[in-house]
C-alpha positions as CSV (number, residue, x, y, z in Angstrom):
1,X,1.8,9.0,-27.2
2,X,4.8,11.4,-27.0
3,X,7.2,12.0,-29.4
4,X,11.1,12.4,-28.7
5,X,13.3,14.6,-30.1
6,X,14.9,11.2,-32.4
7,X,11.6,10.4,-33.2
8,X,10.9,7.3,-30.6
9,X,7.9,7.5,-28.9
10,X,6.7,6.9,-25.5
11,X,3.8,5.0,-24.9
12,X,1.8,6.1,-21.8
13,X,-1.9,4.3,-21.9
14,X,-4.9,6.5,-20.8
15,X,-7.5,4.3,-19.6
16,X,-7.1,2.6,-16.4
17,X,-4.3,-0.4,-16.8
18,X,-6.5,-3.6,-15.3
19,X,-4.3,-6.0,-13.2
20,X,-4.8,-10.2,-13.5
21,X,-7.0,-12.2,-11.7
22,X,-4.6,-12.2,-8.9
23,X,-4.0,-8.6,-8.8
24,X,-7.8,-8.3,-8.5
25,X,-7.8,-10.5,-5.4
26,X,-5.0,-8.8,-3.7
27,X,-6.5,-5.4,-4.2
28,X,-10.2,-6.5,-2.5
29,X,-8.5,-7.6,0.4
30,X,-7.0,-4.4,0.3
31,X,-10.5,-2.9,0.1
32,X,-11.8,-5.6,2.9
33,X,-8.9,-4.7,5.1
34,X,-9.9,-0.9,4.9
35,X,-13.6,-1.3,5.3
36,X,-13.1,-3.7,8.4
37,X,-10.5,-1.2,10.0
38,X,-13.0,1.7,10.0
39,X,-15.9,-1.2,11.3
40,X,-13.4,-2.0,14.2
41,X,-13.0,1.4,15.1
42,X,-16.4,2.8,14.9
43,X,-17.7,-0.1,16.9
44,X,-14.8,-0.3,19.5
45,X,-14.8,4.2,20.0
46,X,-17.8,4.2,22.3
47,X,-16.5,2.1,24.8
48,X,-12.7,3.0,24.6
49,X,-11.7,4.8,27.8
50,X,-10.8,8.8,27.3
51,X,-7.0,8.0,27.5
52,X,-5.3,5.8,24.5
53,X,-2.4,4.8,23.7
54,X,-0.8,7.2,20.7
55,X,2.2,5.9,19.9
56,X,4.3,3.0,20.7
57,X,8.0,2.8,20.7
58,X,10.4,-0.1,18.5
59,X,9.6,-2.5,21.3
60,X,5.8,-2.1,20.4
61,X,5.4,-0.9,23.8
62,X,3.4,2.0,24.1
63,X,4.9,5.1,25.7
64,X,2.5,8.4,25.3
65,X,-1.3,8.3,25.6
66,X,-4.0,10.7,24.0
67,X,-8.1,11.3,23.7
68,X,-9.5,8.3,22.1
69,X,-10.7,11.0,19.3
70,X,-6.6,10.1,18.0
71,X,-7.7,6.6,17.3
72,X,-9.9,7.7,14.1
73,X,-6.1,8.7,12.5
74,X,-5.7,5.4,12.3
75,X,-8.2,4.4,9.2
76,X,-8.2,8.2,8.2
77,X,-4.6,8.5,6.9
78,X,-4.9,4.4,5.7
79,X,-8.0,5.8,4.0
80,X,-6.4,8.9,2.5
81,X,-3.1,7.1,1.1
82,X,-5.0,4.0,-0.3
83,X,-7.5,6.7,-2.2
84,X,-3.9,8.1,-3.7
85,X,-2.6,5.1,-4.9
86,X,-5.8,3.9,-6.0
87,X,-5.7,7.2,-8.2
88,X,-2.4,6.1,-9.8
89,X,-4.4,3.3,-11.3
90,X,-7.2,5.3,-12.8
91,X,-5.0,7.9,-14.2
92,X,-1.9,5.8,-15.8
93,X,-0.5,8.8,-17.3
94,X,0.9,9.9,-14.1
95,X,3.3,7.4,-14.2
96,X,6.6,8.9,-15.7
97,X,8.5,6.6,-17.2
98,X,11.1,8.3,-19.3
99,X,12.5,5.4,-21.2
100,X,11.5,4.9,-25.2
101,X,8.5,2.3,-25.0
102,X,6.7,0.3,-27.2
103,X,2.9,-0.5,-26.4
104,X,3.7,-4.2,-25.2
105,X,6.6,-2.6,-23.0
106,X,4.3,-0.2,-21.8
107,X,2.3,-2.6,-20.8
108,X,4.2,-5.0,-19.4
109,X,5.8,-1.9,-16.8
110,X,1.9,-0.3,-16.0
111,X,1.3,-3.9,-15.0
112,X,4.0,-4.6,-13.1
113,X,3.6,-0.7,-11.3
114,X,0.0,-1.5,-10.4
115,X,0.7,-4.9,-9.2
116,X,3.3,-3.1,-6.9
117,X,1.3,-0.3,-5.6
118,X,-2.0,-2.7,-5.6
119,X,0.3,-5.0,-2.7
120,X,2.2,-2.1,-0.9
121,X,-1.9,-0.9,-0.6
122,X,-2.8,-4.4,1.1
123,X,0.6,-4.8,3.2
124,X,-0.4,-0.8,4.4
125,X,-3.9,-1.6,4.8
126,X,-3.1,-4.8,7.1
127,X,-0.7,-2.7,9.0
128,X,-2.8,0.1,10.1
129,X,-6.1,-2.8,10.6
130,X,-3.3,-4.3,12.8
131,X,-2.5,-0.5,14.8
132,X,-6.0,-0.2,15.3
133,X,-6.7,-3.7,16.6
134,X,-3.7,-3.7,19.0
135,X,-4.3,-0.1,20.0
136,X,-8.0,-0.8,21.1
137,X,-7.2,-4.0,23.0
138,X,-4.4,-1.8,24.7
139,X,-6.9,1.0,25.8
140,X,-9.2,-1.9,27.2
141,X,-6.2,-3.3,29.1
142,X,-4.1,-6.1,27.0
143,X,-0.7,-5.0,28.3
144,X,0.9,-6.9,24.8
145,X,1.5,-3.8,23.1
146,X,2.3,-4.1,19.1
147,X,4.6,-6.9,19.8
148,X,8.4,-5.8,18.8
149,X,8.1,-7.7,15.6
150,X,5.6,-5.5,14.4
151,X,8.2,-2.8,12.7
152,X,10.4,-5.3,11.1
153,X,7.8,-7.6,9.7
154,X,6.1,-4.4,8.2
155,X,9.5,-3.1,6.7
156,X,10.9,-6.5,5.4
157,X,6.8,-7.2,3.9
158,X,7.5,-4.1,2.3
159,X,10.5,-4.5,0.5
160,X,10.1,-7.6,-0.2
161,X,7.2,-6.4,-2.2
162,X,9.7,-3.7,-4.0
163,X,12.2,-6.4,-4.4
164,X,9.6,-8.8,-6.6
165,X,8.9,-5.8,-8.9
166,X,12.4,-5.2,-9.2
167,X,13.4,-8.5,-10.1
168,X,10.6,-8.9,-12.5
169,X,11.6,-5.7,-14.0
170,X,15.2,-6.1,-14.4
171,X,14.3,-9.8,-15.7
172,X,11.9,-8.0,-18.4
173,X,14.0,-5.5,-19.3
174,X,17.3,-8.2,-20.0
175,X,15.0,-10.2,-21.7
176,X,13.5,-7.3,-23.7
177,X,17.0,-6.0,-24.8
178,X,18.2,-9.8,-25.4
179,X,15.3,-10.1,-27.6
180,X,16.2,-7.3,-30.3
């Protein structure tokens, strides 16, 4: 707990902040997407041809090519930024939330953060498992590409995340300061 210079305290929790039962399920799929992502992968490299598609343009069509070595990006950088917001909910006290908070409050705003970062890790999980895929069955000859509503489904998945933790949030907070 910190103190303030008016004598309010912040309450920042230092174990890990444990989602529901929902938020549990949400982040194994998150974990089931990752693991299957680097299966795919590993099991498709062998027989990709030398020359991959490496990026596709807003039409999910692809428009440069690369050594097939390119393809283990993929699950490597969903890997690395899943780890890092993993981290966020083993160590709580990263979170900076400068507001005067009371141990309920506190907990109500961890939850709702994990919750968030717990679904932006499966919507970014599902989007590079879905890269991979399409990018494999492109190097083995499906002309379909990514499909062109690949960058606006991931976008609008996303915020709509952000916008549910926002609403809940702003609806906590009014009810919080309606409360006292």
């Amino acid at each position: 707990m910190q103190k303030l210079s008016n004598n309010r305290k912040i309450y920042r929790p230092i174990r890990p902040y444990r989602p529901p039962c929902y938020g549990v399920i949400i982040e194994s799929a998150g974990w089931i997407v990752l693991a299957a992502t680097w299966a795919l992968v590993i099991i498709s490299y062998e027989q990709l041809p030398y020359m991959i598609p490496i990026h596709f343009n807003p039409a999910g069509q692809a428009d440069a090519y690369g050594a097939k070595s390119v393809i283990l990006m993929l699950p490597v950088i969903s890997t690395v930024a899943f780890f890092a917001l993993t981290l966020i909910n083993f160590l709580p006290r990263m979170l900076s939330l400068s507001e005067t908070l009371s141990p309920l409050e506190a907990g109500r705003k961890y939850r709702g953060i994990i919750l968030l970062l717990v679904t932006v890790k499966l919507i970014m999980a599902v989007a590079f498992g879905y890269l991979a895929f399409r990018t494999i069955q492109q190097a083995k000859g499906d002309p379909a590409g990514l499909g062109g509503w690949f960058l606006p489904v991931f976008i609008a998945l996303t915020l709509f995340a952000v916008i549910i933790f926002m609403t809940g949030w702003l609806r906590n907070r009014y009810k919080i300061n309606h409360e006292t």
